[in-house]
C-alpha positions in Angstrom: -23.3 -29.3 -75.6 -24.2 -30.5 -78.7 -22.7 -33.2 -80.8 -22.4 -33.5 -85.1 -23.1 -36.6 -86.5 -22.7 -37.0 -90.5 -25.7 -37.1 -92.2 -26.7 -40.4 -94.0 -27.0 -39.2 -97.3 -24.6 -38.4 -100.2 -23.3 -35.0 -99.0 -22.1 -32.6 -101.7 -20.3 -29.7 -100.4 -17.8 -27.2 -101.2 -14.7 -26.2 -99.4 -12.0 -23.2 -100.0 -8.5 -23.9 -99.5 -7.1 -20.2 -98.1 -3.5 -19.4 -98.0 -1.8 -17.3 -95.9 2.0 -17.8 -96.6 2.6 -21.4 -95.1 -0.8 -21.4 -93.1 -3.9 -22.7 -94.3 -7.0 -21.2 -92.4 -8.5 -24.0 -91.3 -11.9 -25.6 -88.7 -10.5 -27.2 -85.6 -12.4 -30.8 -85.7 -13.1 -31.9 -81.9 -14.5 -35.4 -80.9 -17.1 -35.4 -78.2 -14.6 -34.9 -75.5 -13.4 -31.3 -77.0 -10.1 -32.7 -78.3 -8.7 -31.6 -81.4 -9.1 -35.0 -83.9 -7.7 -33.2 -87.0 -8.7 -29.6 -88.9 -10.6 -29.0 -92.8 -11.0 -26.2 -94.8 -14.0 -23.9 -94.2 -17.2 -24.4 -97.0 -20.3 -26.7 -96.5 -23.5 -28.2 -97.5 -24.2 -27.3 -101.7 -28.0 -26.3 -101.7 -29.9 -27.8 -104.5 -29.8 -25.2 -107.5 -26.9 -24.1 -105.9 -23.0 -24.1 -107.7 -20.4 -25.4 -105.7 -18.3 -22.0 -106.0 -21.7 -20.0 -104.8 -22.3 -22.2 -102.0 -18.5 -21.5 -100.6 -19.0 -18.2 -101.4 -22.1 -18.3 -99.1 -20.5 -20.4 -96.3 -17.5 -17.9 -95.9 -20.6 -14.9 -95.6 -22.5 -17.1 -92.8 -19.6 -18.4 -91.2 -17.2 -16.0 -91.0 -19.0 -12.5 -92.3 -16.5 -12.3 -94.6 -16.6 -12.6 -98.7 -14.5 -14.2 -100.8 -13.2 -13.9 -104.4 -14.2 -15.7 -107.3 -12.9 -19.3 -105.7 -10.6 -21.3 -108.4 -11.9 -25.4 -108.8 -9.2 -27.9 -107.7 -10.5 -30.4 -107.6 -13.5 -32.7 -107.0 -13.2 -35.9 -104.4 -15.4 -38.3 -103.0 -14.6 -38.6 -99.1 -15.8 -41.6 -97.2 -15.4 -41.3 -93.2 -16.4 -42.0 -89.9 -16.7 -39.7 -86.7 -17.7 -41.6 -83.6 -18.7 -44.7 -85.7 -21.4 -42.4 -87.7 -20.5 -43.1 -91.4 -20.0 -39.9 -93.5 -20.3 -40.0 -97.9 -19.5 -36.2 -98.8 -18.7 -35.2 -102.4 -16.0 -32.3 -102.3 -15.9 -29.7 -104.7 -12.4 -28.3 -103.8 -11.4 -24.5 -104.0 -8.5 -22.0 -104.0 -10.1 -19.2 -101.9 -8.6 -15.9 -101.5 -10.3 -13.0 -98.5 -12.0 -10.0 -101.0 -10.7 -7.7 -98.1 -6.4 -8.0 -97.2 -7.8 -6.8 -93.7 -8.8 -10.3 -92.7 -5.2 -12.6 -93.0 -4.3 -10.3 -90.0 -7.2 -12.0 -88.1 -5.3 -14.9 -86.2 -8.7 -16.6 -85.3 -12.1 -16.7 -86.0 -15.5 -19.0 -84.7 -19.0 -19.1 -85.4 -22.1 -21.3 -84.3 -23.5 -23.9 -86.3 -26.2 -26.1 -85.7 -25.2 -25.6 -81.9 -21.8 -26.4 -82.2 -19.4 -23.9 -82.1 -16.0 -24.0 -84.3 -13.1 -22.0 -84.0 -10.9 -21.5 -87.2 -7.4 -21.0 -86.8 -3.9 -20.0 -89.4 -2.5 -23.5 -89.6 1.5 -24.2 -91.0 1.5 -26.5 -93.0 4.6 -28.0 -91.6 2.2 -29.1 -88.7 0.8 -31.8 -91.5 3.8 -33.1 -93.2 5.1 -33.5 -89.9 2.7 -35.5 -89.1 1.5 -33.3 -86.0 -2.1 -33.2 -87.2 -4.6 -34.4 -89.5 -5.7 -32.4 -92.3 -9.5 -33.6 -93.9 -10.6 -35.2 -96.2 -8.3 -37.2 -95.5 -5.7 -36.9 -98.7 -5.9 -33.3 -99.1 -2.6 -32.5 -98.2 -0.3 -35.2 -100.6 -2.9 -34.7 -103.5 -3.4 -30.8 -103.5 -1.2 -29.1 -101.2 2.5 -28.4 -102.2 
């Protein structure tokens, strides 16, 4: 099984915030052991040349087949982290993302393969996070740009 490690490097990347009613569609984050640690938004790595809205628009294509509409900025943040002691520095363009096709909010799961890991993206509530009953990255997401 492999393992991800954040890169050491300044990573800018862009992430889509999708609604669906009270559910955010959202990437289960594991630790090593395969146990949930929180969930985050779908998007990736900006390419250089790349705009932040392009390179969500190309994330959503390779990691779900699926496109998206023109994505709406939020927000930009600067994330720092750690998973598993590995230091993370990510830039994050932030986007309201919307499915091109209705067909896919009836979807209740999705996963793809990256890098050898596989993820599995689920519909989230986002009671789950005010509640406290999991973690929603970058950390601050939900009290700065989620109602």
């Amino acid at each position: 099984m492999s393992v991800w490690r954040p890169p050491s490097i300044v990573r800018p990347i862009a992430i889509g915030i999708v609604r669906r009613g009270d559910e955010l569609l959202l990437m289960v984050v594991r630790s090593d052991d395969g146990a949930i640690k929180g969930y985050r938004p779908l998007g990736g790595s900006i390419e250089f040349g790349e705009r932040a809205a392009d390179a969500l628009k190309r994330e959503f294509i390779e990691e779900l087949g699926l496109a998206i509409a023109e994505p709406a900025l939020l927000t930009v943040l600067e994330n720092l982290y750690s998973h598993h002691g590995a230091a993370g520095h990510e830039i994050v363009f932030v986007f309201e993302a919307a499915f091109a096709d209705d067909d896919a909010y009836r979807r209740e799961s999705f996963s793809y393969e990256d890098g050898g890991v596989r993820n599995d993206v689920h519909w989230v509530a986002l009671a789950r996070f005010r509640a406290g009953d999991a973690e929603l990255f970058p950390t601050g997401l939900l009290a700065h740009f989620l109602p």
